[in-house]
C-alpha positions in Angstrom: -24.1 -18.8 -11.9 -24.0 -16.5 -15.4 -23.0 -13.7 -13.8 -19.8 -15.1 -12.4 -17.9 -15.0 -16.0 -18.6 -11.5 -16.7 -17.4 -10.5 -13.6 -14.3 -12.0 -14.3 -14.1 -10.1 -17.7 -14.4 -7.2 -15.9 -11.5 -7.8 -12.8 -9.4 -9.2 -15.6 -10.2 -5.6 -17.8 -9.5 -3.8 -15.0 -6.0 -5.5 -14.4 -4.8 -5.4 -18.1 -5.3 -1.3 -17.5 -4.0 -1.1 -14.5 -0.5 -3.1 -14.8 -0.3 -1.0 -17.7 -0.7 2.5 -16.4 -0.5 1.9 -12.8 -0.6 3.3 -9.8 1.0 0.0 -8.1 -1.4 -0.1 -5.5 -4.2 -0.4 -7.4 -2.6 -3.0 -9.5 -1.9 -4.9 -6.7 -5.2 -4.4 -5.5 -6.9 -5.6 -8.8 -4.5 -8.3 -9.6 -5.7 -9.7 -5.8 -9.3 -9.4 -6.6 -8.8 -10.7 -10.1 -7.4 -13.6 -9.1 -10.3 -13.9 -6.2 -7.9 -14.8 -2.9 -8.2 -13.2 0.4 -5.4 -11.9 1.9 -4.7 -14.6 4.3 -4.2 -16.9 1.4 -1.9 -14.4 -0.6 0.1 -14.2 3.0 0.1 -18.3 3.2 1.2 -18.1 -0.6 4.0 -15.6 0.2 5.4 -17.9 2.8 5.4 -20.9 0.4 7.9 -19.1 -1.2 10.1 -17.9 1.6 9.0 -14.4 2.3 7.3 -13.4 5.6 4.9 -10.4 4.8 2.3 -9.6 7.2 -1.4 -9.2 6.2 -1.4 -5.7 7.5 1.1 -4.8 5.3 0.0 -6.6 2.3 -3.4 -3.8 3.2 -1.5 -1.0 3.0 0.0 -1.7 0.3 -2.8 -2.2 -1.8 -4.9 0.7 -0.1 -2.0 3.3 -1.1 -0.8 3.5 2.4 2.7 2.6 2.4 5.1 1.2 -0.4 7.4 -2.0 -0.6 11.1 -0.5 0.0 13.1 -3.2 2.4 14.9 -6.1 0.8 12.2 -8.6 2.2 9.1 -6.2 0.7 10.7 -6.0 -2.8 11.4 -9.8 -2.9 7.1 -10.1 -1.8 6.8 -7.5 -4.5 8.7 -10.4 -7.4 7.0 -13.4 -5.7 3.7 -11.9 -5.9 3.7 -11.1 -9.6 4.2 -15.4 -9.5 1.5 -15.9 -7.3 -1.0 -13.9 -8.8 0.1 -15.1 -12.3 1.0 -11.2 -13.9 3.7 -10.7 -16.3 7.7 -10.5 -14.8 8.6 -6.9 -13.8 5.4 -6.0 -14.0 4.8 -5.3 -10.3 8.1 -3.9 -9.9 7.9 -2.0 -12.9 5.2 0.0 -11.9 6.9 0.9 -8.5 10.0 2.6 -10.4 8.1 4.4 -12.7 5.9 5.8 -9.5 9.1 6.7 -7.8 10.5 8.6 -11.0 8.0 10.3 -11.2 7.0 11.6 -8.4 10.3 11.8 -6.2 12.1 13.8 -8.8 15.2 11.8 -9.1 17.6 12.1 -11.9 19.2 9.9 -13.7 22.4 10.7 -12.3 21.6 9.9 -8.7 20.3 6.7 -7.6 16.7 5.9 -9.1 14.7 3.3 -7.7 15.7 0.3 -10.1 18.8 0.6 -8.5 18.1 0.6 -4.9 15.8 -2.6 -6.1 19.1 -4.3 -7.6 21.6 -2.9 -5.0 18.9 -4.5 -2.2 19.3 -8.0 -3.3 22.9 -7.5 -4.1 22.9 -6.7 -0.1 21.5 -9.7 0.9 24.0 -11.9 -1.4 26.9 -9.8 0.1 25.3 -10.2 3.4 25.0 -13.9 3.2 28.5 -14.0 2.4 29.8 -12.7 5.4 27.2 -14.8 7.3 25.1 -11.0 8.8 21.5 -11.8 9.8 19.3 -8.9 8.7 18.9 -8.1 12.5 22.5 -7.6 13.5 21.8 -7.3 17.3 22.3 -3.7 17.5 19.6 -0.8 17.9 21.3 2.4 17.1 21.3 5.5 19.7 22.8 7.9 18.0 24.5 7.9 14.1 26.6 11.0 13.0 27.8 10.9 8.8 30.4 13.2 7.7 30.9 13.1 3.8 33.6 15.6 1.8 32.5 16.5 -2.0 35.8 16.9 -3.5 37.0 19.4 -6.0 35.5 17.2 -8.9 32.4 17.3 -7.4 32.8 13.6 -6.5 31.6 11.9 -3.2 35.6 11.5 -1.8 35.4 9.9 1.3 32.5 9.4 4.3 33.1 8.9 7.8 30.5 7.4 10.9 30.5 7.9 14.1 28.1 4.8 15.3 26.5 4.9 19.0 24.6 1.7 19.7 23.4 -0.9 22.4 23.2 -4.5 21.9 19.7 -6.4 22.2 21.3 -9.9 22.5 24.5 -11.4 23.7 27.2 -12.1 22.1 27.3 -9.0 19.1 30.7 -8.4 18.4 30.7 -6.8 14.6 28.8 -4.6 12.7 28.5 -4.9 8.9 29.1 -1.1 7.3 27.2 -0.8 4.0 28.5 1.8 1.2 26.7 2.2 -2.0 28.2 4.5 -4.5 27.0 6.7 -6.7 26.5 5.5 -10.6 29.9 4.5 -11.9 31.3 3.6 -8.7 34.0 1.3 -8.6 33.8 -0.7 -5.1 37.0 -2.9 -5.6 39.1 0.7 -5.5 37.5 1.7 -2.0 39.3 1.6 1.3 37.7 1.0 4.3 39.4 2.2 7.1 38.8 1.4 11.1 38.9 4.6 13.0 38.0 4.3 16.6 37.2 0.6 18.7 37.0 -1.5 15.6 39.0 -3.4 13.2 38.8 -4.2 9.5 37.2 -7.6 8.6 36.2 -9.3 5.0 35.3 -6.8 3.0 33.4 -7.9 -0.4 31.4 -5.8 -3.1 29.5 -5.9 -6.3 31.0 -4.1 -9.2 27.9 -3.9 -11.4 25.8 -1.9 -8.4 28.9 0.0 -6.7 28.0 -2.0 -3.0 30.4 -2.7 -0.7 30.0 -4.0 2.6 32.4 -4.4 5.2 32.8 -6.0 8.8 33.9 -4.2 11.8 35.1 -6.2 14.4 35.1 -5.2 18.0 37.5 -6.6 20.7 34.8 -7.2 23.0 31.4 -9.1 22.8 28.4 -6.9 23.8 25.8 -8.5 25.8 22.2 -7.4 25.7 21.6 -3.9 27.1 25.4 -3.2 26.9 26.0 0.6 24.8 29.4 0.8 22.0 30.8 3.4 20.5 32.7 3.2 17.1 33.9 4.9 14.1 34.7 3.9 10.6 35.3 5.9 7.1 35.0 4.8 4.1 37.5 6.5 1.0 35.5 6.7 -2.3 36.5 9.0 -4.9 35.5 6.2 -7.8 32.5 8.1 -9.1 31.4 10.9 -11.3 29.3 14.1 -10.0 27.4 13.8 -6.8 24.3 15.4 -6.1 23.1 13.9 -3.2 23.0 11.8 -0.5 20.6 9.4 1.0 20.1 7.5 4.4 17.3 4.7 4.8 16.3 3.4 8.1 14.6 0.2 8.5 13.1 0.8 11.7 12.9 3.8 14.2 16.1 4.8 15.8 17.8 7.0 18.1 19.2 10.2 16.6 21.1 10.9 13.0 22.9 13.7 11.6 24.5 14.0 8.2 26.9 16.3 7.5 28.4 17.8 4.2 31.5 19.6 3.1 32.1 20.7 -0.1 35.6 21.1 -1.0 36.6 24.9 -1.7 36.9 24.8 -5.7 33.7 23.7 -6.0 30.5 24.6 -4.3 27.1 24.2 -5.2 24.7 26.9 -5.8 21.9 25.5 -3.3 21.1 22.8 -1.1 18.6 21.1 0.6 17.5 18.2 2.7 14.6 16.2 2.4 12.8 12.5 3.4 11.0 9.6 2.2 8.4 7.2 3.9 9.6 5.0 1.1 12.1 5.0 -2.4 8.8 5.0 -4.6 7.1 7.6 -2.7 7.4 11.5 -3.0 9.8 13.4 -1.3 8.6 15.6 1.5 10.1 17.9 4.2 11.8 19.7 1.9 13.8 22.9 3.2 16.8 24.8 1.4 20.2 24.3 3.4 22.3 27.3 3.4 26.5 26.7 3.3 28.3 27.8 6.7 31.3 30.0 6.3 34.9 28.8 5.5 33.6 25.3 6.1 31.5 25.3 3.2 29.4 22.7 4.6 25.8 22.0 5.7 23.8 19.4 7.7 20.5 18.1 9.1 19.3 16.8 12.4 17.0 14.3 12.9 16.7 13.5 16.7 14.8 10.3 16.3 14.4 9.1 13.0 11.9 6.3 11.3 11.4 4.0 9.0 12.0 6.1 5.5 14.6 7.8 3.8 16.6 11.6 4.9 18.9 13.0 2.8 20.7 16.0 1.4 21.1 16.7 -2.1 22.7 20.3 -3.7 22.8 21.7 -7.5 25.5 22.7 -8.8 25.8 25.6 -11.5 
């Protein structure tokens, strides 16, 4: 078998260039065939380790198809660069500097290192207060309100939640707020609006995540619709410039809404979307600021999997 060696020479060439300049996909493709396992086995690996990733997925990913952006998908993302024997962060790594670069996001807004950190903060804070990922509820209808204030801060956000239970027994729903950089989640005040009441409420400091527990004084059983509303009083942070929703799976309708306080309004706006954090934003059409209201919005009537969001420059 003398060829066998210098084909190795060359799938292990290939992968020192590639983990170095990327894209991930073709990393993660060459890393694969470098390390000569089918996908099945790279799928049986995964599971040795505690992460269910289907072989589908593990495709697409390495044809370029779709990125690694929920919590379980990023934890693959760390527990293949183990499997396949490639440097730590090296995987990961190339998946920030792909979304940096071609998403356009600034330093001052969330980059995708920190929606990688914030996601497995999520799960601690999750575990904590004892939330499955699925929390039972498939969501009809979602309608955010946020208020800019006069330092240009994100002040306070409110939602408006219209769901229907897929099992028995739901009676909570976890509310998630992550900050923007600076953020200081232990200051926060989470405040139960309409058919809900405040549970635990616990945060990370470092990431500006908070989650919180809204009770309901009923238990849903599967099929049954609820209605509830919750805000969430910020104010922590330095200057906003946008805002950004990710869905895990397809869902009923979502609008965001922002108002920008009086003494200071931004010069344009926009909204935009993501099939993933890494990937490039598309969609993209200017907003224009209503009246005295000095707000604008977007309206998505059945969203997917991916990101929507709003962001505004200011002078």
């Amino acid at each position: 078998m003398p060829h066998a060696p210098q084909h190795a020479d060359v799938a292990t060439a290939e992968l020192d260039s590639v983990l170095q300049g990327g894209p991930f996909h073709v990393a993660l493709r060459a890393a694969i065939a470098a390390r000569g396992l089918p996908l099945q086995r790279v799928q049986h690996h995964l599971s040795r380790h505690g992460v269910k990733v289907g072989v589908t997925s593990l495709s697409y990913w390495q044809q370029g198809a779709r990125r690694p952006q929920r919590p379980e998908s990023l934890r693959a993302v760390r527990a293949l660069e183990e499997i396949l024997e490639l440097p730590e962060e090296s995987l990961i790594r190339l998946l920030a500097e792909s979304g940096d670069s071609t998403s356009g996001l600034r330093s001052a807004a969330r980059s995708y290192r920190s929606l990688v950190e914030a996601s497995g903060v999520l799960d601690q804070l999750l575990a904590e207060l004892g939330c499955p990922p699925d929390g039972g509820l498939h969501s009809l209808g979602h309608h955010e309100r946020l208020r800019i204030g006069a330092r240009r801060e994100l002040a306070e956000r409110e939602s408006h939640h219209i769901v229907r239970a897929h099992r028995d027994g739901i009676d909570r729903f976890v509310a998630v707020h992550h900050g923007d950089r600076g953020a200081a989640p232990e200051r926060m005040r989470v405040h139960a609006l309409e058919n809900c009441r405040t549970g635990r409420v616990r945060w990370h400091r470092d990431t500006g995540v908070l989650a919180a527990e809204l009770l309901f004084d009923t238990r849903l059983r599967a099929g049954d619709t609820f209605l509830f509303r919750y805000g969430v009083e910020d104010g922590t942070a330095g200057v906003a410039r946008e805002y950004v929703r990710g869905f895990d799976c397809p869902g009923g309708q979502y609008v965001l809404q922002v108002c920008f306080d009086p003494a200071a309004l931004p010069v344009r706006c926009h909204r935009f979307a993501q099939h993933s954090a890494a990937a490039p934003r598309g969609a993209c059409q200017g907003l224009a600021l209503s009246g005295r209201h000095h707000s604008v919005h977007l309206v998505e009537p059945r969203v997917r999997a991916g990101f929507l969001g709003i962001g505004w420059d200011w002078e």
